[in-house]
N, C-alpha and C positions, 0 to 999 in steps of 0.2 A: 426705457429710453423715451423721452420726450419727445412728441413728434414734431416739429418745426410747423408753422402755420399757413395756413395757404394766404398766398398775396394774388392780388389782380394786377394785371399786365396787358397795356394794352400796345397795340399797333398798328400802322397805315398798310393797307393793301388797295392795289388799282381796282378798278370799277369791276373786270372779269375774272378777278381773284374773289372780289368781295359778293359778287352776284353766286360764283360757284361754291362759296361756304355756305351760303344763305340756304340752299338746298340740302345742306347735310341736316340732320334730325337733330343729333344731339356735336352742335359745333367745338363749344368748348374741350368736350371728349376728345373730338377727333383731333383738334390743334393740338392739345396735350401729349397725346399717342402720337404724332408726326413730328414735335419736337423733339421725344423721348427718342422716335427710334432714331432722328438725325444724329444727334446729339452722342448716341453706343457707335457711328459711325468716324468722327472727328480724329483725322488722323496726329495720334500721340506727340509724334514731334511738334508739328505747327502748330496743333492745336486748335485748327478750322479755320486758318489766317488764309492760308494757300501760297504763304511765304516764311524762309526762314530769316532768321536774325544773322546777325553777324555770327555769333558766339554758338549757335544752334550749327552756323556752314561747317562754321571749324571741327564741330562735334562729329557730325552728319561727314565731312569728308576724311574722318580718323577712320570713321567706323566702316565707311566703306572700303577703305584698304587690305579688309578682310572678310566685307561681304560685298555679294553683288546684285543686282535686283534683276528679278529672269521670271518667264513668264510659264504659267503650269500647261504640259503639254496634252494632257485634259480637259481643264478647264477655262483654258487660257489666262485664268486672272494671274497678274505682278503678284511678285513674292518676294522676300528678300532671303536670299538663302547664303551661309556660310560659303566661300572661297573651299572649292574642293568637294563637295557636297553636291551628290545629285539634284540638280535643280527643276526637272521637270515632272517631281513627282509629290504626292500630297504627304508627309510624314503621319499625318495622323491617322491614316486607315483608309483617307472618305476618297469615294470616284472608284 
């Protein structure tokens, strides 16, 4: 498989943004590595808008008819779990 080529990209950050990269060793690296892990974070529906579509509510208020979003009584984080379904525990083993 062919690797795709790296491109330059650049951006404006304020003066205490830009003073506090100045300090990292190798910046580029770390920019790369803080987008990447943003980026495994971006929640699937919106898609890092932090708003949905019209077509996205409709979908998003189907699907909640059958599930409900509850919070882990562990670890506190939102979850979204099945209608009926124990909601305050981690199904995959972890906590």
């Amino acid at each position: 498989m062919k690797r795709a080529k790296d491109e330059i990209m650049t951006f404006k950050v304020d003066g205490p943004l830009a003073a506090a990269l100045r300090s990292i060793p190798n910046r580029s690296e770390f920019i790369r590595s803080a987008v990447s892990a943003a980026l495994e974070g971006v929640c699937p529906l919106c898609q890092g808008t932090g708003t949905l579509t019209m077509d996205q509510k409709r979908h998003w208020e189907a699907f909640s008819q059958t599930h409900q979003l509850a919070e882990c009584d562990q670890c506190s984080a939102m979850h979204l779990v099945c209608r009926g379904q124990e909601a305050g525990h981690h199904d995959d083993g972890t906590h």
